[in-house]
FIRO-438101 format. One record per residue: residue number from 1; residue in one letter; x, y, z of N, C-alpha, C in turn. Coordinates in steps of 0.2 Angstrom, whole numbers, always signed. Example, Ala and Ser with C-alpha at 12.3 -4.5 7.8 and 13.67 -1.06 7.14 Angstrom:
<atoms>
- nr;rest;n_X;n_Y;n_Z;ca_X;ca_Y;ca_Z;c_X;c_Y;c_Z
- 1;A;+66;-28;+39;+62;-22;+39;+66;-16;+39
- 2;S;+64;-11;+35;+68;-5;+36;+64;+0;+39
</atoms>
This chain:
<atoms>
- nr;rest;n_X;n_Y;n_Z;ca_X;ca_Y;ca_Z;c_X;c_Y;c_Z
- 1;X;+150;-248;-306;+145;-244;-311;+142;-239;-307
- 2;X;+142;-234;-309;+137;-229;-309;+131;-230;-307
- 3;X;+124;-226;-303;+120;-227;-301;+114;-229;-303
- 4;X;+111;-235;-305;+107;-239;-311;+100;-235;-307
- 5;X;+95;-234;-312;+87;-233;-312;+86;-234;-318
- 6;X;+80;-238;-313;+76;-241;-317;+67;-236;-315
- 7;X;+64;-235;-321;+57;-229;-323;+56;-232;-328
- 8;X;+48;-230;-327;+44;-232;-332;+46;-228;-338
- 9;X;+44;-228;-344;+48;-224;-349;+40;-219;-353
- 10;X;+42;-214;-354;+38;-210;-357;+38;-207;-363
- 11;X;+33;-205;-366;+32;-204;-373;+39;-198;-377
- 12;X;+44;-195;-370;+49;-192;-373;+56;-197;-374
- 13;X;+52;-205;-371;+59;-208;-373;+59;-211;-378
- 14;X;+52;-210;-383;+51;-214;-389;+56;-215;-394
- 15;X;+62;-210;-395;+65;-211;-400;+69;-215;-400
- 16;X;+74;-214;-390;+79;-218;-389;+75;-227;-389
- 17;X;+69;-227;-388;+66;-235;-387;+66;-238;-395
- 18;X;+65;-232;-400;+65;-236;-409;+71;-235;-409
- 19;X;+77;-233;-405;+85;-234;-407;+87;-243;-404
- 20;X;+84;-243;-398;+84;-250;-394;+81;-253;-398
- 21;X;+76;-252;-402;+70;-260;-408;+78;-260;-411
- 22;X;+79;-254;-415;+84;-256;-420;+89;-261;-419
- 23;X;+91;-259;-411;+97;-264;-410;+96;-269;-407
- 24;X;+90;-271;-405;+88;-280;-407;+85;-284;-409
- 25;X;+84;-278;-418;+83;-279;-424;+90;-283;-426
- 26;X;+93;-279;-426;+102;-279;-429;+104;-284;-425
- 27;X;+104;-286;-420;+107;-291;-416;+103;-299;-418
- 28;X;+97;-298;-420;+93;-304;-420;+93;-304;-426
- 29;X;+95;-302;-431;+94;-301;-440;+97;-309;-441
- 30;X;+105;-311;-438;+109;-315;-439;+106;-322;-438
- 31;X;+100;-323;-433;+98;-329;-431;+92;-330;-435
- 32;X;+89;-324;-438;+83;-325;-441;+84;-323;-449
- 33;X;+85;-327;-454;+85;-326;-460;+79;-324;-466
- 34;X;+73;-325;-460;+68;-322;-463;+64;-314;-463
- 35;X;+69;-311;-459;+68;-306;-458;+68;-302;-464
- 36;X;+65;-299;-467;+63;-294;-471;+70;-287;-474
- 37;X;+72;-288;-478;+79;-281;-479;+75;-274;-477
- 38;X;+80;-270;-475;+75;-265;-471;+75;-264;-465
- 39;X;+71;-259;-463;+66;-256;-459;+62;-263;-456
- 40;X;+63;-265;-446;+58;-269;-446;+56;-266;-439
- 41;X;+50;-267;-440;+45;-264;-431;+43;-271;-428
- 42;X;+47;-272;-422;+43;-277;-417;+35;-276;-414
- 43;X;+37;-271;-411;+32;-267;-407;+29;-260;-411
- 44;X;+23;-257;-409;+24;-251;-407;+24;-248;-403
- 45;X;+28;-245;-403;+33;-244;-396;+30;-237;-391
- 46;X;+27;-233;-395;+22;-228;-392;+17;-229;-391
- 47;X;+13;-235;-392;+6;-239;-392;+8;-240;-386
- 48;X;+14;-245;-385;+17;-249;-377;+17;-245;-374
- 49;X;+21;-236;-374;+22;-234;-366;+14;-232;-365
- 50;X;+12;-229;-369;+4;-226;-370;-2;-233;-366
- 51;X;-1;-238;-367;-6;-242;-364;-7;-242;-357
- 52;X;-12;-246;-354;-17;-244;-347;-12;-253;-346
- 53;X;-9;-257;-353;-13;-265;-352;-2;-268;-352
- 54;X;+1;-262;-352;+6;-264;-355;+12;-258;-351
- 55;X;+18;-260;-347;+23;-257;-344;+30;-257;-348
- 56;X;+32;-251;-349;+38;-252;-352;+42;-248;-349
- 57;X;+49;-249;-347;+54;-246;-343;+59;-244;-345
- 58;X;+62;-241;-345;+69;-239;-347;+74;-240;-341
- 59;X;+80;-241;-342;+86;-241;-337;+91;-233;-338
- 60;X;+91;-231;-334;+97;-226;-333;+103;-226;-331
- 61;X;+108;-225;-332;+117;-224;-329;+117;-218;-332
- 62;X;+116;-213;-323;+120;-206;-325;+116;-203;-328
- 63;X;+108;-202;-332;+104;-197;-334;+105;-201;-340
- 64;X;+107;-207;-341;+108;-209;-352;+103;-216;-349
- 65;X;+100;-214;-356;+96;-221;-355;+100;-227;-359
- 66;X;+101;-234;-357;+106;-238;-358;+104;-246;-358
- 67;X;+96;-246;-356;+93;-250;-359;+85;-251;-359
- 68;X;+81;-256;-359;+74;-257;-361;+69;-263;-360
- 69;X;+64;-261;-358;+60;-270;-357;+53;-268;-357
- 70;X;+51;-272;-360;+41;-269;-356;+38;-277;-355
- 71;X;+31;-275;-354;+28;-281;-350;+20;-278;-353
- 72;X;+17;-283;-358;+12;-283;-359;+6;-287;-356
- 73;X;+1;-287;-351;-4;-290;-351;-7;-295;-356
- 74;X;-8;-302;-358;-14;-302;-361;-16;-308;-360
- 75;X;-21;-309;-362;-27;-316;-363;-23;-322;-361
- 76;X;-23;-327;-360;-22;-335;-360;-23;-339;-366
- 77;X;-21;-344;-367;-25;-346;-372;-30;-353;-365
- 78;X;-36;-355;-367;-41;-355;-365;-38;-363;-360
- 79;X;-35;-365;-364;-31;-373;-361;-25;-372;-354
- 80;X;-24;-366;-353;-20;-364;-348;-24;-362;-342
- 81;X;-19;-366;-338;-21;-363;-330;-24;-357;-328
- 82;X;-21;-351;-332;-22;-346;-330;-24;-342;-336
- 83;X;-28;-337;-334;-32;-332;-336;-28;-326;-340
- 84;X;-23;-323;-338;-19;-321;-341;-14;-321;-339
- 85;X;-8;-317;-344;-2;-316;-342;+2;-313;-343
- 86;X;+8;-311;-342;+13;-307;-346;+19;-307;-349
- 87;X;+16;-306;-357;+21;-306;-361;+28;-301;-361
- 88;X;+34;-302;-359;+39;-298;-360;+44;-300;-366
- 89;X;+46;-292;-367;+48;-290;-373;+54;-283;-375
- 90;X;+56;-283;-381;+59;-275;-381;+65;-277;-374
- 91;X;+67;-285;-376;+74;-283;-372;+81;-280;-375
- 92;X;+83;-274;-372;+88;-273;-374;+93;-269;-369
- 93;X;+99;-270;-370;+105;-266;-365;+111;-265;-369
- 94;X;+112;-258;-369;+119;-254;-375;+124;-259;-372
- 95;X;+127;-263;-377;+133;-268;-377;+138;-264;-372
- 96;X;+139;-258;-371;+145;-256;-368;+143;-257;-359
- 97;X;+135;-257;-359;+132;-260;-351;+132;-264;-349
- 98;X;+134;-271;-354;+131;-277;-353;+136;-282;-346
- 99;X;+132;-286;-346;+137;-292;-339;+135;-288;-334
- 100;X;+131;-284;-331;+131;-279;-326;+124;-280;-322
- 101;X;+121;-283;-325;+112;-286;-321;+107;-281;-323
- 102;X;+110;-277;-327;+104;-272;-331;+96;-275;-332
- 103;X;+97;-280;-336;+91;-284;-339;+88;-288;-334
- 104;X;+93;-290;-329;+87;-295;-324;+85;-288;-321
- 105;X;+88;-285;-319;+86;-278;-315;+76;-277;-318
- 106;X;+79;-274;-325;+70;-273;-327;+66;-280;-327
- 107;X;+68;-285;-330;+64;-290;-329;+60;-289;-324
- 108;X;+63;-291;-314;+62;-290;-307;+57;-287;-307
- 109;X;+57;-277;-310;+56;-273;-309;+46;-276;-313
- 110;X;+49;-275;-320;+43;-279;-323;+36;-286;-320
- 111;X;+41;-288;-317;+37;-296;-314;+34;-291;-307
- 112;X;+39;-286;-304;+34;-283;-301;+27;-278;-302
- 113;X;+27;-275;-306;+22;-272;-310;+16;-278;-315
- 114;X;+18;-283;-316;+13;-287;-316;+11;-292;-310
- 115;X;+13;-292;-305;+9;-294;-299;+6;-287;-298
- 116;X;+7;-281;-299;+1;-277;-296;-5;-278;-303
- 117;X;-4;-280;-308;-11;-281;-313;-13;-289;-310
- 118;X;-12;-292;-304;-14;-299;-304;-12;-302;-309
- 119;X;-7;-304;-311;-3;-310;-314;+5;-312;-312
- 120;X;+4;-318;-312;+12;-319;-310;+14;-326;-314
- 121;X;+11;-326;-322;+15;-329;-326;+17;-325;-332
- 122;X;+24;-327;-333;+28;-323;-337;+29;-327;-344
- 123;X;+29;-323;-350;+33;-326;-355;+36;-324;-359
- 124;X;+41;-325;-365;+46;-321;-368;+48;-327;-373
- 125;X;+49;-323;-379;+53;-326;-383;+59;-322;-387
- 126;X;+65;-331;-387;+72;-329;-387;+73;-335;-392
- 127;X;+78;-331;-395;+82;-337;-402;+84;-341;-399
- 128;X;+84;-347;-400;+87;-352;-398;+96;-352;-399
- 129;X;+99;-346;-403;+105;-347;-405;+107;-340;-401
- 130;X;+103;-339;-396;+103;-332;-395;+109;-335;-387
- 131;X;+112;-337;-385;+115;-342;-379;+115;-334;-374
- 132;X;+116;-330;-374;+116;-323;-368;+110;-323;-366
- 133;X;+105;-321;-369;+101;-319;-368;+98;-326;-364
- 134;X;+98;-332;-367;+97;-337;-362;+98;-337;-356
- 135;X;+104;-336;-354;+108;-336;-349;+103;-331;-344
- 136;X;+103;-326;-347;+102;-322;-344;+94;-322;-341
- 137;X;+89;-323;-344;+82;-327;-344;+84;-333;-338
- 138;X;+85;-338;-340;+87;-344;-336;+90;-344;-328
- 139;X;+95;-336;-326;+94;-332;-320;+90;-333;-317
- 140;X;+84;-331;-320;+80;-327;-317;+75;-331;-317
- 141;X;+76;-340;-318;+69;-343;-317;+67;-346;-323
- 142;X;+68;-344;-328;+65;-345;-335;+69;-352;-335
- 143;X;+63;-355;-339;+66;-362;-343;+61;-361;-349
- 144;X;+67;-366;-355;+63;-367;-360;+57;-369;-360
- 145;X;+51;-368;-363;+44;-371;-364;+42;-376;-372
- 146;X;+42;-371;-374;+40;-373;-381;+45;-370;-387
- 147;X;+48;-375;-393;+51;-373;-396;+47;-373;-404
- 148;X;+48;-366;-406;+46;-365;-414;+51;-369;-418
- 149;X;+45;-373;-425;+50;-373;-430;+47;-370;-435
- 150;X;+52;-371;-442;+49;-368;-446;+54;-370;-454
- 151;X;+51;-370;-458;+53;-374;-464;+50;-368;-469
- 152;X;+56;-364;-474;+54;-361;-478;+57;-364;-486
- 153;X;+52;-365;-489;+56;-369;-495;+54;-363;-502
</atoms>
């Protein structure tokens, strides 16, 4: 592969980052039947590069941006050990990238930027029918915690 960087991302790579939602809108549509026909926004994605309280990064091969991740600060819930934490999100790598350590790359990169806000609990959420993206979490230390259900009649 070509020479991987990893950068923080900035408000001029806003466009290519709602190309990345789309595409793990599109990817995730299959596992989630309740997603809305349409136009869907997980984030907003210029709020996230713009915050003081939240990092987002982009991945380069070659000057092309080829994937994404950010890491937001925030609150605990009160019954937790810890005071806050960091949620990550906005995973995504162009299929033609993938199998190449792109995504644990930012994640790394990510966990290090939240030890410099004082925190070093991470959390993330993945479909349970989503087995890649497991895999690829599961690398890097992740194990399941808690599982959503959901009953729509």
């Amino acid at each position: 592969m070509s020479e991987l960087k990893i950068r923080p991302a900035t408000e001029h790579d806003v466009d290519s980052l709602l190309a990345f939602e789309r595409g793990v809108v599109a990817e995730e549509r299959p596992l989630n039947a309740t997603l809305k026909v349409g136009e869907v926004h997980y984030y907003d994605v210029a709020e996230l590069v713009a915050s003081d309280e939240s990092m987002v990064l982009v991945a380069e091969v070659d000057g092309v941006l080829v994937g994404t991740g950010h890491a937001s600060i925030k609150p605990s819930l009160d019954y937790l050990k810890h005071d806050r934490h960091a949620y990550l999100g906005l995973m995504y790598v162009d299929p033609k990238f993938r199998r190449r350590g792109i995504i644990q790359a930012i994640i790394e990169a990510l966990m290090v930027w939240s030890r410099t806000q004082g925190v070093a609990d991470y959390y993330l959420d993945v479909y349970s029918l989503n087995g890649p993206a497991i895999k690829a979490y599961e690398k890097l230390g992740f194990k399941p915690n808690l599982v959503e259900m959901s009953l729509h009649d």
